[in-house]
Structures are given as structure tokens and as C-alpha cells.
N, C-alpha and C positions, 0 to 999 in steps of 0.2 A: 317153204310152206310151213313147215314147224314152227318158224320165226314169228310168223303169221299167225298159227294157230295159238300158241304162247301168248302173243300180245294181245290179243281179240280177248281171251280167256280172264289175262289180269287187267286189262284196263279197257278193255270194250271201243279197243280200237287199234288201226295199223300207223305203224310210222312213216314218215314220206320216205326215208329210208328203203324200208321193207317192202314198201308197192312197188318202188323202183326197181328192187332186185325182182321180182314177181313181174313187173309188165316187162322184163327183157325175156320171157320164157312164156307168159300169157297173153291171150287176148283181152278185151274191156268181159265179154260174157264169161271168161273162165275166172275172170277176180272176183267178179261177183258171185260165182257160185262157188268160189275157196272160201267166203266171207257168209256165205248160207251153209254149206255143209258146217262149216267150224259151228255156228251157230245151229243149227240142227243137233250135231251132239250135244251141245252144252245143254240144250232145254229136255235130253231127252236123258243126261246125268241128274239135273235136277229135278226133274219127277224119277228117275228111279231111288235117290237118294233120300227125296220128300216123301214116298210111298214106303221107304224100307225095304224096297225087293234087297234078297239078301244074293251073293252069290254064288254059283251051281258048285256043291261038291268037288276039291281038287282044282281048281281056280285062285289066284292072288288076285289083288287089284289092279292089277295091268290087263286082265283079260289073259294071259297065257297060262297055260297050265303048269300047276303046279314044278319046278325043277324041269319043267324044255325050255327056260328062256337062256340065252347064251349071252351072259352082257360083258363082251370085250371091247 
């Protein structure tokens, strides 16, 4: 699904590849809504980035707070 989400992102599309490892795990209705949520964020980064919301206090750009993310 990352692989998924990654490729949508930078080239606004999936590889036959990446569907393939996704329909061994999905249905035809859950690829299409991995392929709308992924796109649902993206339009909802792009108006908050268009708008400028800045954000909340003790926050990085991942969304986790400040010093709790563990990246091993």
C-alpha cells in the first residue's frame, strides 16, 4: 500500500507491478478506494499547503509529535 501510495503521489499513477502485489491481498472495491483515499489526502495536502494552515504547536511534518516518533 505505501508502494501504492508513493507511486499515485509522484507520477499519478500505479504500476502493473504494484496492482498485482495489491489484488493478491484486495478486492476490485478495496483498490479503488486505496486509489481515492491516497487521492483524498493528496487534495486535502494541497489546500492545506495552498491555504497556509500552519502546524499546531509541538508537531513536525509527519504529523507526530514532536520527539515520540521512534524511527528504527
Amino acid at each position: 500500500m505505501i508502494r501504492a501510495a508513493d507511486e499515485l503521489n509522484r507520477d499519478a499513477t500505479v504500476s502493473d507491478a504494484t496492482w498485482a502485489g495489491l489484488a493478491e491481498h484486495f478486492d476490485e472495491a478495496d483498490l479503488i478506494e486505496i486509489v481515492m483515499l491516497v487521492g483524498q489526502y493528496h487534495m486535502v495536502a494541497f489546500f492545506l499547503n495552498a491555504t497556509g494552515v500552519e502546524l499546531e504547536p509541538g508537531f513536525d511534518g509527519t504529523g507526530f509529535a514532536e520527539g515520540a516518533r521512534d524511527d528504527r
